[in-house]
C-alpha positions as CSV (number, residue, x, y, z in Angstrom):
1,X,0.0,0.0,0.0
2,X,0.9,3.7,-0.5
3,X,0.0,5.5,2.6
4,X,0.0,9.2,3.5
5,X,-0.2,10.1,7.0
6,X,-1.1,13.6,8.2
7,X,0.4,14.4,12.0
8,X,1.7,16.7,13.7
9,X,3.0,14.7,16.6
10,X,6.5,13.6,15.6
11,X,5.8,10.8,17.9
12,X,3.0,9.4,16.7
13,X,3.9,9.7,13.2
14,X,7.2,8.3,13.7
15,X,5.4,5.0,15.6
16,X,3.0,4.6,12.5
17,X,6.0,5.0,10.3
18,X,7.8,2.1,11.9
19,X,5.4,-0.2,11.7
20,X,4.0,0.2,8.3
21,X,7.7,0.2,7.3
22,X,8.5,-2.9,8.4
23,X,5.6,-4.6,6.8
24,X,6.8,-3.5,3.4
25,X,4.2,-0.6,3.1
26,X,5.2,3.0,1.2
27,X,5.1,6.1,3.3
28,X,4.3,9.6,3.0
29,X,4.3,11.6,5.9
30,X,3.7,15.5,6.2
31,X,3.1,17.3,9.5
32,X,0.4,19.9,8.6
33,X,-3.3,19.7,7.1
34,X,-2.1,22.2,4.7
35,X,0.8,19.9,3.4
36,X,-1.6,16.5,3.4
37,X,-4.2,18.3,1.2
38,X,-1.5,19.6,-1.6
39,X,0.2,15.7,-1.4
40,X,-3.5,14.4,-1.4
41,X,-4.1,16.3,-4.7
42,X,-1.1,15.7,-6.9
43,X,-0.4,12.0,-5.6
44,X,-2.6,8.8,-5.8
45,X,-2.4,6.8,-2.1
46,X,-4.2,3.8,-0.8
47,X,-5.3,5.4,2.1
48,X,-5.3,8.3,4.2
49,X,-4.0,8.7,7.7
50,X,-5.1,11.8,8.9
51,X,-4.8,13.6,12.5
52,X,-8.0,15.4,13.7
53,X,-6.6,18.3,15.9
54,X,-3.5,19.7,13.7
55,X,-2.4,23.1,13.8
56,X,-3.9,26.3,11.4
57,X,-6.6,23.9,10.0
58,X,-8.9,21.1,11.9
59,X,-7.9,17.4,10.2
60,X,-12.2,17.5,9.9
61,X,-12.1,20.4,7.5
62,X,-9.1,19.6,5.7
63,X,-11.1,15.6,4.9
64,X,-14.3,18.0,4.2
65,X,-12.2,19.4,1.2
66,X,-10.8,16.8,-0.2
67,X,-13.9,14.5,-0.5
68,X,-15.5,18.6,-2.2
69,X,-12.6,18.2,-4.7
70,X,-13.7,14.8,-5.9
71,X,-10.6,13.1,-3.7
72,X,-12.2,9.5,-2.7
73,X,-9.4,7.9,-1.3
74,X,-10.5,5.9,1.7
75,X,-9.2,7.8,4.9
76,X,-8.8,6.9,8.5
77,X,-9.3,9.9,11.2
78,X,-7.5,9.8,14.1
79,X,-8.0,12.0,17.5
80,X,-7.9,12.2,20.9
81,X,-11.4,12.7,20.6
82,X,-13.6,9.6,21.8
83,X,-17.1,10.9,21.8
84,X,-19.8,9.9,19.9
85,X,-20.4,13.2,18.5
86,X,-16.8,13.6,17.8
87,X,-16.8,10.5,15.8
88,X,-19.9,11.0,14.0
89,X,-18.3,14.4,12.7
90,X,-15.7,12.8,11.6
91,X,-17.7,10.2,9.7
92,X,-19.7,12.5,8.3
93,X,-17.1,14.7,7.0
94,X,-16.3,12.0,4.9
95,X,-13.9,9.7,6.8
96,X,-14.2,5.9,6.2
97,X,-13.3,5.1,9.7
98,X,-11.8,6.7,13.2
99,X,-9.6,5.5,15.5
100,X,-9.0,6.8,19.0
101,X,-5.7,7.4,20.5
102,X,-4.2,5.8,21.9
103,X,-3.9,3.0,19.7
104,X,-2.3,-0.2,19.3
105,X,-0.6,-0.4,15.8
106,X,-1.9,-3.6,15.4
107,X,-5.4,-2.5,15.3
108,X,-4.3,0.4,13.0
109,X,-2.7,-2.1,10.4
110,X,-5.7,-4.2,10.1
111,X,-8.4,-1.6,9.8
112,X,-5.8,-0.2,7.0
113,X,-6.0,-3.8,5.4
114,X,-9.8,-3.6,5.8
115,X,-10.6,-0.5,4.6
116,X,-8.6,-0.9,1.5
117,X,-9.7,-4.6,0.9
118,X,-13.3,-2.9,1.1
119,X,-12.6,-0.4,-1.5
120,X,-11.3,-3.2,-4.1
121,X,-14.9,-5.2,-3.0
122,X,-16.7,-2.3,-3.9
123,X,-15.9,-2.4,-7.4
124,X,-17.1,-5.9,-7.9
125,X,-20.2,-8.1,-7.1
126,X,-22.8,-8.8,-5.0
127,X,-21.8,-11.9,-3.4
128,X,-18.4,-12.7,-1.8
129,X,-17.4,-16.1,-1.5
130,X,-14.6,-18.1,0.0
131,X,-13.6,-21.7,-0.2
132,X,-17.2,-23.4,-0.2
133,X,-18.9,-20.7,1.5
134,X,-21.3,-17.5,-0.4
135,X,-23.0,-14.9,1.1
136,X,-25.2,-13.5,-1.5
137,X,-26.0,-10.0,-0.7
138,X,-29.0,-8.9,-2.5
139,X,-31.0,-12.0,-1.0
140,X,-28.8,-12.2,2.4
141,X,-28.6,-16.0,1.6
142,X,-25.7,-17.3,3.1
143,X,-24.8,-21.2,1.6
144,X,-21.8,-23.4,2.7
145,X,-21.5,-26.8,0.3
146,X,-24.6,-26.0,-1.4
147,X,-26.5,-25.8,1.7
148,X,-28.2,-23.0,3.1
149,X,-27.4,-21.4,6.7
150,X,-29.9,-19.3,8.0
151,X,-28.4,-16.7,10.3
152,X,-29.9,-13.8,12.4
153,X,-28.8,-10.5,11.2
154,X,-26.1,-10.1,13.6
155,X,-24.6,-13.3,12.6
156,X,-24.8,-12.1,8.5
157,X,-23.3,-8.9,9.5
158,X,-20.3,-10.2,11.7
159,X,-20.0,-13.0,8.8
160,X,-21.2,-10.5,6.2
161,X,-17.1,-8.3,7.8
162,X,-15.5,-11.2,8.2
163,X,-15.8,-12.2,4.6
164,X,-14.8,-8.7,3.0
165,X,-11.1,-9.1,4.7
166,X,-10.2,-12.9,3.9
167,X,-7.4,-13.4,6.1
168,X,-7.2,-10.6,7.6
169,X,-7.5,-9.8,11.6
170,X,-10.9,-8.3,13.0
171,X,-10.5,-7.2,16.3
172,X,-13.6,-7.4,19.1
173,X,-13.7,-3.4,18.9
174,X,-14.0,-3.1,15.2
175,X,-16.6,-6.3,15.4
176,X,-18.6,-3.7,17.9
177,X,-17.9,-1.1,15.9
178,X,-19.3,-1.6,12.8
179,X,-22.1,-4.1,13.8
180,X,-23.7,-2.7,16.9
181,X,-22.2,1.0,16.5
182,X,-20.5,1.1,19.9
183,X,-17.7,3.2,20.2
184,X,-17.0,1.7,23.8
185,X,-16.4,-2.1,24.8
186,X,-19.3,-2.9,26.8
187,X,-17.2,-5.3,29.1
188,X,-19.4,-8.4,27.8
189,X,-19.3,-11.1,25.8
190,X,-21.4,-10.1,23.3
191,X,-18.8,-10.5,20.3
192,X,-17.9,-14.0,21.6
193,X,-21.7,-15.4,21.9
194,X,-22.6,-14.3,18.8
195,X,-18.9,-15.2,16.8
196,X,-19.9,-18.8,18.9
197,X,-23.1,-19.3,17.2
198,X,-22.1,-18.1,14.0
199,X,-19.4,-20.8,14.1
200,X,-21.7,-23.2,14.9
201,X,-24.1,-22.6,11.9
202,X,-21.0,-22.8,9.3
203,X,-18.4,-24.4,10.7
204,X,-19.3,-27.1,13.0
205,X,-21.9,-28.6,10.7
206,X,-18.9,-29.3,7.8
207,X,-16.0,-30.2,9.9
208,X,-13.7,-27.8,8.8
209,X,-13.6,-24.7,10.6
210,X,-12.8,-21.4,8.5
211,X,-13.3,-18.4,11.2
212,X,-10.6,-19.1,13.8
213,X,-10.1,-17.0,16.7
214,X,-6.4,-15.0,17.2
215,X,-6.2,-15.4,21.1
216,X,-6.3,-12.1,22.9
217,X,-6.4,-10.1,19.3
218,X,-9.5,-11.1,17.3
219,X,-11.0,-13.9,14.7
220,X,-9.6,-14.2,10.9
221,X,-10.9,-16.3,8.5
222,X,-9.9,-18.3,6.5
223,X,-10.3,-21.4,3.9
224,X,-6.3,-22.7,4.8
């Protein structure tokens, strides 16, 4: 991926660097919202990284003009600001997704891998498939070796992300992100119950289990 980040803090930008360096990724970084929106315009990126309090110009105005000049990259807000509010600004300003600091990187890589794998879906069908599995989205049918599952809508919609980032990690936070819209961790097992019955609809029926859980991290899944 080609990456621009937008921060201020030295620090923080310096961390993100690290990381995405050493997992082979290409790295802009510029320090003011300014800078980020001339790069933005005269360089095609992957995605976005782009701090919400940066000095002159608000990150949330600078992602405002970008998405006003046609720029649809996907881009990933992030602030010291935790709030609903704040984050709903920030969404509707015309980020894809916001993270709070602070942040493990891990968390930050595979959002990165998510919302770009989403992008590349979006161009395509209707149905996403992997090994003997389809979800068809325009029905909601979901059918594992020509047999259909029926699932509740949380289950298609945990199953539903799951399936857009093959192989990828989901965390717990992004599961409660996007499927029940909290932007806290209820201190339940909600994820788990419902990743458990999920599981037990279109795994343990087939004997070969394709969502499998990353102790500690998150669930991945997979058809290897």
């Amino acid at each position: 991926m080609n990456i621009l980040i937008v921060e201020d803090d030295l620090d923080t930008a310096a961390f993100i660097e690290k990381g995405l360096l050493q997992h082979g990724e290409l790295v802009k970084h510029v320090a003011t919202a300014q800078e980020g929106l001339l790069v933005a315009s005269s360089t095609e990126f992957d995605v976005i990284i782009f701090d919400r309090l940066l000095p002159n110009m608000d990150g949330l105005n600078a992602v405002k003009v970008l998405r006003a000049s046609g720029i649809v990259t996907p881009i990933i807000m992030l602030t010291a600001l935790g709030d609903t509010v704040d984050r709903v600004d920030g969404l509707n300003a015309g980020a894809d997704d916001y993270l709070v600091k602070p942040f493990d990187f891990s968390e930050l890589y595979a959002r990165l891998k998510a919302i770009t794998r989403r992008k590349s879906i979006s161009k395509v069908s209707l149905s996403l498939s992997l090994g003997d599995l389809v979800l068809e989205r325009t029905s909601r049918k979901v059918i594992r070796a020509g047999r259909q599952i029926e699932l509740n809508t949380k289950e298609y919609q945990i199953l539903e992300f799951l399936m857009q980032t093959p192989g990828q990690l989901v965390t717990k936070t992004m599961l409660l992100e996007k499927v029940w819209g909290f932007s806290f961790d209820p201190k339940t097992s909600l994820v788990q119950t419902h990743v458990s019955r999920l599981r037990n609809k279109i795994d343990k029926p087939f004997g070969f289990e394709l969502i499998k859980t990353v102790r500690g991290c998150g669930y991945i899944i997979s058809d290897e």
